[in-house]
C-alpha positions as CSV (number, residue, x, y, z in Angstrom):
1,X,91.0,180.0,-101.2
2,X,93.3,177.1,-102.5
3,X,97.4,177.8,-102.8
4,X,100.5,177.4,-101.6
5,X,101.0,179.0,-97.8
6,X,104.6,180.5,-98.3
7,X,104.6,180.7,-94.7
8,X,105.1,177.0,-93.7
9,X,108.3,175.5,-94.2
10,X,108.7,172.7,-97.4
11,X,108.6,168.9,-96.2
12,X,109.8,166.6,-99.1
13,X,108.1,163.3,-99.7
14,X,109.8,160.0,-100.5
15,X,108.3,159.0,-103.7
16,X,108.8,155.2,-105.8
17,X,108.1,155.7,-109.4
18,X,106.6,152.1,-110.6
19,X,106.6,152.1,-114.5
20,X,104.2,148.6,-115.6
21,X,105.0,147.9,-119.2
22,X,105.4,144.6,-121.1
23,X,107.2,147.1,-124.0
24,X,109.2,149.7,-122.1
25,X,112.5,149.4,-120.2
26,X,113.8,152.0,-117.8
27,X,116.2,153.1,-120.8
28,X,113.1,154.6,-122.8
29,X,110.2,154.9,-120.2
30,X,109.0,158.4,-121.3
31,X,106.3,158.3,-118.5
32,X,108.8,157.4,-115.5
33,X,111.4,159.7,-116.6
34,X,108.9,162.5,-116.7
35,X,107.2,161.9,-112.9
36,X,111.0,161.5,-112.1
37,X,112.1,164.5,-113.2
38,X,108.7,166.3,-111.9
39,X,108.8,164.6,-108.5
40,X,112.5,166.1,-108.2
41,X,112.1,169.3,-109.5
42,X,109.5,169.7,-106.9
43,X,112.2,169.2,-104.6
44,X,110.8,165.4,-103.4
45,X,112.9,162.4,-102.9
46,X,112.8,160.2,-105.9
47,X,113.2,156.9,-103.3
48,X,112.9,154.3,-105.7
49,X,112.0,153.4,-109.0
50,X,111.5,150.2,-111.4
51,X,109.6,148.5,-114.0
52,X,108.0,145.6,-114.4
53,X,105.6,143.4,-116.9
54,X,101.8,143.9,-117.1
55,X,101.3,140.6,-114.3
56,X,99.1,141.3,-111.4
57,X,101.6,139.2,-108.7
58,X,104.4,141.0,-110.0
59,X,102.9,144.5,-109.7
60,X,101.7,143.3,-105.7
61,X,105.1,142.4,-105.3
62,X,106.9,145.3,-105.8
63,X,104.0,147.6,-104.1
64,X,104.0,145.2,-100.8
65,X,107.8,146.0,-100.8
66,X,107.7,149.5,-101.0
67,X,105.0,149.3,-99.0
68,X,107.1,147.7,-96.0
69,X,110.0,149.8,-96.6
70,X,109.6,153.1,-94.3
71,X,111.9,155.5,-96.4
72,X,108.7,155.5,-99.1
73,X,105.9,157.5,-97.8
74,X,104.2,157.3,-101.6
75,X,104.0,155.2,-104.8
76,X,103.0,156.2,-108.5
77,X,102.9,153.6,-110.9
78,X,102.1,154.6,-114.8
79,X,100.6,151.9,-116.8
80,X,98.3,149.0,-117.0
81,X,95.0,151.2,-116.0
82,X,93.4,150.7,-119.4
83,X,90.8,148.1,-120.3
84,X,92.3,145.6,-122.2
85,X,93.3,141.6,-120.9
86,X,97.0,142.5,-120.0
87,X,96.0,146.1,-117.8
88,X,96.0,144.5,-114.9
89,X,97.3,147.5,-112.7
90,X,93.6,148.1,-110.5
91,X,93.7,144.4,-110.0
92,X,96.8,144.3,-108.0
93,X,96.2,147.7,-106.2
94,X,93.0,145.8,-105.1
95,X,95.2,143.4,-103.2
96,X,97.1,145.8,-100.9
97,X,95.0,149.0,-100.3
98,X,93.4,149.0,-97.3
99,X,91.6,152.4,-98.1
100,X,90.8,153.7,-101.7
101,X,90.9,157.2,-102.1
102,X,87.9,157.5,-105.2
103,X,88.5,160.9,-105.3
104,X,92.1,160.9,-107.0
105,X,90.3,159.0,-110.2
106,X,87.4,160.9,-110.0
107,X,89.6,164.1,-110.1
108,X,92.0,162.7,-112.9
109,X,89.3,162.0,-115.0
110,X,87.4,165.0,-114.3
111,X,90.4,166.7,-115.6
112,X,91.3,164.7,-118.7
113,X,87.7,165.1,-120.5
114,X,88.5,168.6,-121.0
115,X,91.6,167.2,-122.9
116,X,90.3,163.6,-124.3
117,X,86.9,164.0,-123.8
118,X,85.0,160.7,-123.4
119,X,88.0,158.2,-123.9
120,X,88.6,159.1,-120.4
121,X,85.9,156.7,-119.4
122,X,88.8,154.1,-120.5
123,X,90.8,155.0,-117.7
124,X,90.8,153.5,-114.5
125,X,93.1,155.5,-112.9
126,X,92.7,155.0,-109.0
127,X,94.8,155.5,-105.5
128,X,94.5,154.2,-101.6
129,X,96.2,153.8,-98.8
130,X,98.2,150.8,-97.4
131,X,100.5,150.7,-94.1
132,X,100.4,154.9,-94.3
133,X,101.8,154.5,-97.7
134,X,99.9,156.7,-100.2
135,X,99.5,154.9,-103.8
136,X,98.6,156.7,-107.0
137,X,97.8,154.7,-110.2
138,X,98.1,156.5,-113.2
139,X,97.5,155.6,-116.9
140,X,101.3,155.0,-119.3
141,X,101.4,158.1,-121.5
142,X,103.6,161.0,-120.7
143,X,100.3,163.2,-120.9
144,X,98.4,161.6,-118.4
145,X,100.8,161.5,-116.1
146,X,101.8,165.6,-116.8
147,X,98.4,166.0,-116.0
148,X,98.5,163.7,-113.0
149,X,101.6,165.0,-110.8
150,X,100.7,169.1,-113.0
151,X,97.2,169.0,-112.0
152,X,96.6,167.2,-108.7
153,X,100.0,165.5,-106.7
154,X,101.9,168.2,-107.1
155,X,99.5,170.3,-105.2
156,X,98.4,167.3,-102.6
157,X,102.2,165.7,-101.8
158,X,102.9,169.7,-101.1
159,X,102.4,170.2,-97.0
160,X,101.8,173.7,-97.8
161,X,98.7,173.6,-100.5
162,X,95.8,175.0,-98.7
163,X,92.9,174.3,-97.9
164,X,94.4,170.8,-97.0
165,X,96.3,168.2,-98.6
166,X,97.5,164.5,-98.4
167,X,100.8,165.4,-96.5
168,X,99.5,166.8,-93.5
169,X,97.3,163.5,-92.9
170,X,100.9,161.0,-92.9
171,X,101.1,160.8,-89.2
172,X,97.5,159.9,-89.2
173,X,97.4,157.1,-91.8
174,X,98.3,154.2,-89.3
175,X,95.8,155.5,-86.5
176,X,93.8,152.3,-86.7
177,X,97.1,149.9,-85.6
178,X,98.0,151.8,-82.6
């Protein structure tokens, strides 16, 4: 049976919030603001946040820096997943992950037929690993990424969700560099 086990104690995860968006700034990033408040209200550590433009090497910039910096044990960007020239998002994930985890898209998409039917096929929502940081790539409206952190992170970045979830694997992420 899958739930919360009331029994462990809570262990917060340090969480960057990556908004991509050649329209949005931080000032009206509906998307951001909501994983912000989510990842909060679930009693995380909102770590870090920013935005930047739909550019591959800008998008691997910022990952490989939150990557390096210990104090984030997760990313989730919004944006740039689609299909079009400028979503460029998968590309630059593609360049740091050193494990993909097809499972989180799989999921996510799973999820969002029974809300957008078949335009979820235009999603190419994905996450991986990289240096033991977990990164979660979600599409850029506010109901994707409800349904994202609602229907799957929530539940995963939480050490207590049973059977298993991602938090309990951390230690375990940079077995292959020892």
């Amino acid at each position: 049976m899958s739930g919360l086990d009331e029994s462990r104690p809570f262990l917060p995860v340090q969480i960057a919030v990556l908004t991509v968006s050649d329209s949005r700034s931080l000032a009206d990033d509906r998307s951001g603001n909501l994983l912000a408040e989510r990842i909060t209200a679930a009693s995380h550590i909102l770590q870090a946040r920013a935005l930047v433009r739909d550019e591959a090497g800008l998008i691997e910039e910022q990952l490989r820096q939150w990557i390096a910096d210990p104090s984030v044990d997760a990313i989730i960007a919004t944006g740039g997943t689609g299909i079009t020239g400028r979503d460029v998002t998968p590309e630059a994930f593609q360049r740091v992950v050193e494990k993909d985890i097809p499972g989180f898209g799989e999921l996510f998409r799973m999820l969002s037929f029974s809300k957008i039917g078949t335009s979820t096929m235009q999603s190419r929502a994905l996450a991986g690993v990289a240096d033991g940081t977990y990164l979660f790539a979600l599409p850029g409206s506010p109901s994707a990424c409800r349904d994202g952190w609602d229907d799957i992170l929530v539940h995963q970045l939480d050490n207590r969700f049973r059977p298993c979830n991602l938090v309990e694997l951390m230690p375990r992420l940079n077995e292959h560099r020892r």
